[in-house]
N, C-alpha and C positions, 0 to 999 in steps of 0.2 A: 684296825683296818682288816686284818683277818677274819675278824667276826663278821663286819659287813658284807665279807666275800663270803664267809660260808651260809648267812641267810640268804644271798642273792642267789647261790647257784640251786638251794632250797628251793625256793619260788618259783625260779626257772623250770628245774628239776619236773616239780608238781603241773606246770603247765604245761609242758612235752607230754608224761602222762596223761594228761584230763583230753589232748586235743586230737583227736581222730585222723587227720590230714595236717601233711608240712604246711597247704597255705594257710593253717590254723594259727603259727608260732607268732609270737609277738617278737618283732625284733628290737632289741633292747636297745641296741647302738642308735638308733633311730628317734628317741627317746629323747625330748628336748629337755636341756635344764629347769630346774624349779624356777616360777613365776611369782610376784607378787606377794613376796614374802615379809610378815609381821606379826605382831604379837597385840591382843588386847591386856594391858596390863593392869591391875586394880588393887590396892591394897585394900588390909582390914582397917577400922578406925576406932582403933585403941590405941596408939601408940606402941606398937608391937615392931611397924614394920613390916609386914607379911604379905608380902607381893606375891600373886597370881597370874602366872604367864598365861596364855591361851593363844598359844601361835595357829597362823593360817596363814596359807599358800597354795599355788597351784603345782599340781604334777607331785605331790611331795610324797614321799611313802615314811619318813621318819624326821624329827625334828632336832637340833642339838641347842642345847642354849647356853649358853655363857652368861654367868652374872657381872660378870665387870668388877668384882668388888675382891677380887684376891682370889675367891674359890677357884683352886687350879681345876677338879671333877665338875665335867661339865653333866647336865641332866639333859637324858633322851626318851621325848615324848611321841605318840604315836599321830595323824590325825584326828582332829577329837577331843583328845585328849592334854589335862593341864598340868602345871607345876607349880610347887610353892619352894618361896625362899625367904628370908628373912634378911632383910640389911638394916644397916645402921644407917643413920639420918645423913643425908647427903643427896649425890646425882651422881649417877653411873652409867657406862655404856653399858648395856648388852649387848651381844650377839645375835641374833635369832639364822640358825643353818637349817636348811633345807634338803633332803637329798631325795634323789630318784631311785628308782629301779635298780636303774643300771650307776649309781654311782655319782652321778653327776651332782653339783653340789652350786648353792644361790645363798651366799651369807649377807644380811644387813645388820646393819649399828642401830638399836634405836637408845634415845635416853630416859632411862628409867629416875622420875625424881620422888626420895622419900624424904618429906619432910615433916614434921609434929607443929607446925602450923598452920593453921585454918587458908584455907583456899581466899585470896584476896583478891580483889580489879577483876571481878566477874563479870567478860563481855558473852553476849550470846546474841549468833544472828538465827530467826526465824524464817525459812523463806518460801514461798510455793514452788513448786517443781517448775520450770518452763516448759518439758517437756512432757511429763506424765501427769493425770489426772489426780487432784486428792493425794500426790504425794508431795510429802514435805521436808526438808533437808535443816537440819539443826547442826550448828559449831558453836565450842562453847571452850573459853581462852580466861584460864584463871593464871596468878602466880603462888606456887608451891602445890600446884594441883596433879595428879599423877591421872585422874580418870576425870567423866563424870555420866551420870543415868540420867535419861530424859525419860519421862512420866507421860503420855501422850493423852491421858484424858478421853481415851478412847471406850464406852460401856463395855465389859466383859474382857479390858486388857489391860488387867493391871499390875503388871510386871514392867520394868524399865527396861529401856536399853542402854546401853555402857557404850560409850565409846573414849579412845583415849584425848586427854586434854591434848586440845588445837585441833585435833582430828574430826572430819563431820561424820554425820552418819543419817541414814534416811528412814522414811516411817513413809507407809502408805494407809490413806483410811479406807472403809468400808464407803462411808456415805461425804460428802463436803458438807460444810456445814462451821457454827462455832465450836472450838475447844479451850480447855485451859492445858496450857504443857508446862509443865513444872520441871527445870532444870538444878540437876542436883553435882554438885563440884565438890571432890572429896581429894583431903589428900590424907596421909598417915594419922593427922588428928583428928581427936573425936568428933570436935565441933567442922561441920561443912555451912557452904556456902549456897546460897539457891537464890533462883531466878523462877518468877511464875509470868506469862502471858497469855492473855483472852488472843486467840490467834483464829482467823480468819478461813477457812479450810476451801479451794478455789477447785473447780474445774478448768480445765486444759479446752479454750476453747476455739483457739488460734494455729494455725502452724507456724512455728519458728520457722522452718526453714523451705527450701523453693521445692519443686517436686522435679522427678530426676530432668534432666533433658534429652530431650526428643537426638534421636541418630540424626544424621544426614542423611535423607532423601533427594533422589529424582522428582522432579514437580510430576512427573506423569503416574511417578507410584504413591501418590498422597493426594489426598482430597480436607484440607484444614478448615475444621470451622471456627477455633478458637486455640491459636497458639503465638507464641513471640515465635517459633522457631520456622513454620511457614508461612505463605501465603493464605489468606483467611478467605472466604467466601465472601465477596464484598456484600454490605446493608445487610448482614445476617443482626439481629434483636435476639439480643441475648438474657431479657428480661420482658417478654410479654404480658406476665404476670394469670392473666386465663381465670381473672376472677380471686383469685389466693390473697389477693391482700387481705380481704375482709376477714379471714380465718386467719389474720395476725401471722400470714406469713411474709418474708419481704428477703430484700435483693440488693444487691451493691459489687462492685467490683474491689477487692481485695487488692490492695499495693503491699505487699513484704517487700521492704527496701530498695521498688523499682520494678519488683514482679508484681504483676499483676496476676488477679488470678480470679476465675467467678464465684459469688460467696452466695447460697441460698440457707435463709437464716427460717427457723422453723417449716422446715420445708416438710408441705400435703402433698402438693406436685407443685411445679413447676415446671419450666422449658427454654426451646429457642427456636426460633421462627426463622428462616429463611425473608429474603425482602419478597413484597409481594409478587405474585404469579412465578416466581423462582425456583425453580425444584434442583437438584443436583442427582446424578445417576450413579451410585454408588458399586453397582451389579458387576463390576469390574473392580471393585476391592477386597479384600478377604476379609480385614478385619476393621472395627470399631474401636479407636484405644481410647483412654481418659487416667489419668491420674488422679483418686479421688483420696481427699483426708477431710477426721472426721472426730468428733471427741465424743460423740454420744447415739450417730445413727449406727444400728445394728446391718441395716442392707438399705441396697440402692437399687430400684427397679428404674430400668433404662429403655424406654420406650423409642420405636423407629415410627415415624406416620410416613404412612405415601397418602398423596391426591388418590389414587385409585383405588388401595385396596385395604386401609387404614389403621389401625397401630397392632403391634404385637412388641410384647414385653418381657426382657432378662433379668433377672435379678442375680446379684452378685453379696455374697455377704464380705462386711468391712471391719476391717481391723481397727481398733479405736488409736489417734494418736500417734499414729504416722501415713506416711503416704502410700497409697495401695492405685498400683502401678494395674488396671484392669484394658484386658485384651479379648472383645466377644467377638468370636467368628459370625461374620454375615449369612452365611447359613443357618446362626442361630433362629436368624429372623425368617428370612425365605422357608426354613423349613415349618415353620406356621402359617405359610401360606400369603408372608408378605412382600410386595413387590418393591423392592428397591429402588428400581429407575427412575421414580419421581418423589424420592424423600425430600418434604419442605418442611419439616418439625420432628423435631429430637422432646421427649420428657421426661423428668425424672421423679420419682416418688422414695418418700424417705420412709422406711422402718425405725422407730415407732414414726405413728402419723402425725405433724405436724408438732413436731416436739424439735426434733436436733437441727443441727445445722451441716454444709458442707461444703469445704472449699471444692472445688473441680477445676483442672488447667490440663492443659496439650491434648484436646478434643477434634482428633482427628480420624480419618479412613482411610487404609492404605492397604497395598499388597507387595508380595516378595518381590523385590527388584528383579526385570530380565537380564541387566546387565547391573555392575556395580562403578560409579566413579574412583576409582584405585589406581596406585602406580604399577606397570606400566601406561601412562599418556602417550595419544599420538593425537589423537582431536578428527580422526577419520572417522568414529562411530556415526551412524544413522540414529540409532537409539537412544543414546547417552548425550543429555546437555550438560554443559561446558560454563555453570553461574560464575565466571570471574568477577569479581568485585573490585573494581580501581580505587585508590585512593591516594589522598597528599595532592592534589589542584593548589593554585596559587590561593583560593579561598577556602583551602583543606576541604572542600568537597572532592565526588571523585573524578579520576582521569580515564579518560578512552579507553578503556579493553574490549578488546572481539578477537570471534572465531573466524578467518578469515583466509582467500585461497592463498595459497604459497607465493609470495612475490620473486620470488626466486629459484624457481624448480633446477636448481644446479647445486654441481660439487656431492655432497655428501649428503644430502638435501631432496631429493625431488617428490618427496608427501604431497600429496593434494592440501590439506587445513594445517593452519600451523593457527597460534594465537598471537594478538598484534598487542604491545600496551606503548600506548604515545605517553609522551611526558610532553606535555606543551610546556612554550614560555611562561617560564616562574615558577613552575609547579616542584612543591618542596625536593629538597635532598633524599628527602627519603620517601618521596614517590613510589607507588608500587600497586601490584595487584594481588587478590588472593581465591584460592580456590577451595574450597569445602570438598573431603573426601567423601564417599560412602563407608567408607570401612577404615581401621588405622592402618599403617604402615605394615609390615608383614619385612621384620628385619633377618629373618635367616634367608630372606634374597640376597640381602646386601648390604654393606654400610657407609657405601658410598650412591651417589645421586648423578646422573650424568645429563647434560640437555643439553640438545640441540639449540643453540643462539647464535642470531644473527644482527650484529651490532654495526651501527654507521659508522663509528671508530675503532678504530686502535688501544689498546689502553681503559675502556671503561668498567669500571666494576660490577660483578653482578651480584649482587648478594642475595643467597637462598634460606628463608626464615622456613620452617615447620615447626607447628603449634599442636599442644595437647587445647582442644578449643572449648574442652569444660572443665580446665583447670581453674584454681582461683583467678578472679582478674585484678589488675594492678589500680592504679588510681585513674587512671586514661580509659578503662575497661576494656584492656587488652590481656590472654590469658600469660598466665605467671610460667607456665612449662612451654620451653621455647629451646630451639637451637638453632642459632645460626652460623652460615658456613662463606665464604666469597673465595670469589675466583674470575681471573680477568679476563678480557678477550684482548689477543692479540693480534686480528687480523680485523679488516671494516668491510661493511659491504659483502661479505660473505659467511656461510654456515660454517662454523666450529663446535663441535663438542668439548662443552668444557665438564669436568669433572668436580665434584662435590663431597669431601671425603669429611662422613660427618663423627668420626672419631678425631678430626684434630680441635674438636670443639669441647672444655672441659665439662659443658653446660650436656651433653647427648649422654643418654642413656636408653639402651634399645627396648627397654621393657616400658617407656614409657608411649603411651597410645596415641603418636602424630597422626591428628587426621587433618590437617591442615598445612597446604602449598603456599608461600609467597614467595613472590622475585619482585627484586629493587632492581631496577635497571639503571647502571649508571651512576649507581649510589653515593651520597654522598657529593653529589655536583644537582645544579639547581636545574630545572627545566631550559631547555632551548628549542623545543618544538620538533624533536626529532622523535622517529620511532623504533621500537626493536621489538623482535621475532621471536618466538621460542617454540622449539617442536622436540618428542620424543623424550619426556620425562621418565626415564628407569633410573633400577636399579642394578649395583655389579656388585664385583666382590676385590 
């Protein structure tokens, strides 16, 4: 241990020296533990025994290894850098120690097996990357195997790669196409085991997964031509085609597990049309967004057409194989001289031409909010709409919510707008309504929740849900990050402040992003046609 301390204050030492200024210093303490720490292990195949460590890890500045096998001196390698040891035929744990900088240390067990028997029950899966192009992922599960080298069949690369048996490992190609991969399973013995497949080499031409989700918007700062998230331009044709079929290029709507999404397949251009005589005036948005992914277009030229003064084009280059979240200022367009106010066609041209393909989702125009939907609520804004969403009706459709004058302008109470949610006859137990934030919650306000409610009874429960609303969803397609809180009203017919204190809930954690309001009114009792009030949604401490 004193060694370690005297190369550390070394190192330190040298870096004080080399750094000009104090904000130069690296602080040590700060310095997180070694990460992901392992070893590729491989013997020789002679029957020697002669195991080769090659540990890697993250953060590491020195390695320590333990053979597991009695050797009390353990052997320390640098990054990089390996070691050899010699065991007798068996299965041992190793060690593999990691240390930092500053000390900090990350040990793992792995099992080192030497055995002088030929690698048997050689399973290997082969399989295309889902996510990345041409890349291919090989595991390879023998018994008495300690490694094995995959051979990739690839012109001008012909060295294996090793990985330790059970363990996968990946290979990316130049081109897709056929290979042979030859899998080689070794253990202590001379004689090994192999696996050869004619394997299939794929382009990535799909996206797995959905592309982010649009924020919450005010309907007056967004203009939608194509999203689940707002309202869309109604009779918008989002496949006119403009002649392109004939040059083999074509169009479909893309469903990933219920998204949808617009898919232009060999796309020269393509577009989308407004419904006839339709224009939309955008000269009051800032920006054009789209989420665009892609497995083989190098760039996207994004044309705007007005009726008056007729296209001018941005080009955007794209990332292959994942989702490229693009945001063009509308100035981009204006300032070549194009008029906004009567766009009725959007088009798009793919780099190389008429070659790749490209999904495209959440194709909208918008600008900076004047105001934001957030808590503090009072429902007095002129600016700000108030989209409550009802739900739970006796045929689980929704129930009544509005913005609506104060029925009660007394006591603790006399706001002009308050919101109303009826729960009619039948309407489920867990009736309720819900409000979409613009922004998340902002908890060093507070972590309690306070509202003004104004309930017919005595005694009715109000239970207050906040939602992270693109967390995973559950089986109902309701999102999975959630906390709820209740608190009863004791007084009918009149405004009370009830309080919300969302630390007594095991489920709240302040770092998590609620941008989502619900109230159950009454919860937990069925519908009987009565209504309740709610005004002045904050926060305390």
């Amino acid at each position: 241990m004193k060694n370690i301390k005297y190369i550390t204050s070394l190192i330190v030492a040298a870096l004080v020296f080399s750094c000009s200024t104090e904000n130069d210093l690296i602080d040590l303490d700060s310095l997180a533990a070694p990460s992901n720490i392992s070893a590729l292990t491989t013997v020789t195949q002679d029957n020697t025994g002669k195991v080769t460590f090659l540990p890697k890890g993250e953060g590491v500045t020195r390695y320590e290894i333990l053979f597991g096998d009695g050797t009390i001196a353990p052997a320390y390698v640098g990054p990089g850098e390996s070691v050899e040891h010699t065991y007798k035929e068996g299965v041992y744990d190793a060690k593999i120690i990691g240390t930092t900088l500053n000390g900090k240390k990350t040990e793992v067990t792995q099992k080192v097996v030497v055995s002088f028997r030929a690698p048997e029950n050689l399973v290997v899966t082969i399989e295309n990357d889902l996510a990345v192009s041409k890349k291919v992922n090989v595991k390879a599960t023998a018994d008495f195997a300690l490694f094995y080298d995959v051979y990739f069949g690839e012109t001008g690369k012909p060295d294996p790669i090793s990985a330790n048996n059970g363990e996968s490992l990946s290979y990316t190609y130049q081109n897709a196409g056929v290979y042979t991969i030859r899998v080689v399973s070794k253990s202590a013995a001379v004689k090994t085991t192999e696996f050869t497949q004619v394997f299939t080499v794929t382009v990535v031409n799909k996206p797995f997964t959905s592309a982010p989700t649009p924020p919450n918007r005010q309907a007056g700062d967004v203009i939608s031509i194509y999203s689940a998230k707002y309202t869309d331009v109604a009779g918008t044709n989002y496949f006119p085609d403009w002649g392109q079929g004939g040059q083999g290029s074509a169009w479909a709507e893309f469903d990933l597990n219920g998204d949808k999404m617009l898919n232009y397949i060999k796309l020269s251009y393509q577009g989308i049309a407004l419904a006839d005589d339709k224009t939309i005036d955008v000269s009051g948005m800032e920006f054009i967004h789209m989420d665009v992914w892609t497995a083989d277009l190098q760039k996207l030229e994004t044309s705007l057409i007005s009726k008056t003064s007729g296209e001018k084009p941005v080009v955007k280059d794209l990332v292959a194989n994942q989702w490229n979240s693009i945001d063009i200022p509308i100035s981009a367009f204006t300032s070549q001289g194009l008029t906004v106010a009567d766009i009725f066609q959007l088009k798009f041209v793919g780099t190389p031409w008429a070659t790749g393909s490209v999904f495209i989702d959440n194709i909208y125009f918008y600008k900076a909010p004047a105001a934001l939907l957030q808590i503090p609520i009072d429902f007095e804004s002129t600016t700000l709409t108030y989209p409550w969403a009802g739900f739970g009706a006796s045929d689980f459709g929704p129930i009544p919510v509005s913005v609506v004058a104060n029925p009660d302008k007394t006591g603790n109470n006399v706001s002009n707008k308050v919101v109303k949610i009826e729960k009619p006859t039948g309407a489920q137990v867990w009736a309720g309504a819900s409000l979409d934030l613009d922004s998340k919650v902002d908890f060093t306000k507070g972590t309690k929740v306070k509202i003004n409610v104004w309930s017919p009874k005595a005694g009715a429960k109000i239970l207050l849900k906040m939602e992270v609303s693109t967390s995973p969803k559950d089986g109902n397609g309701n999102p999975t990050v959630f906390v709820e809180v209740e608190a009863t009203a004791t007084v009918a017919n009149s405004w009370q402040v009830l309080t919300f204190d969302l630390t007594t809930s095991s489920a709240f954690n302040s770092a998590n992003a609620y941008d989502r309001v619900i109230l159950f009114p009454d919860f937990g009792v069925a519908g009987s046609g009565t209504s309740y009030y709610f005004d002045d949604i904050k926060q305390s401490n």
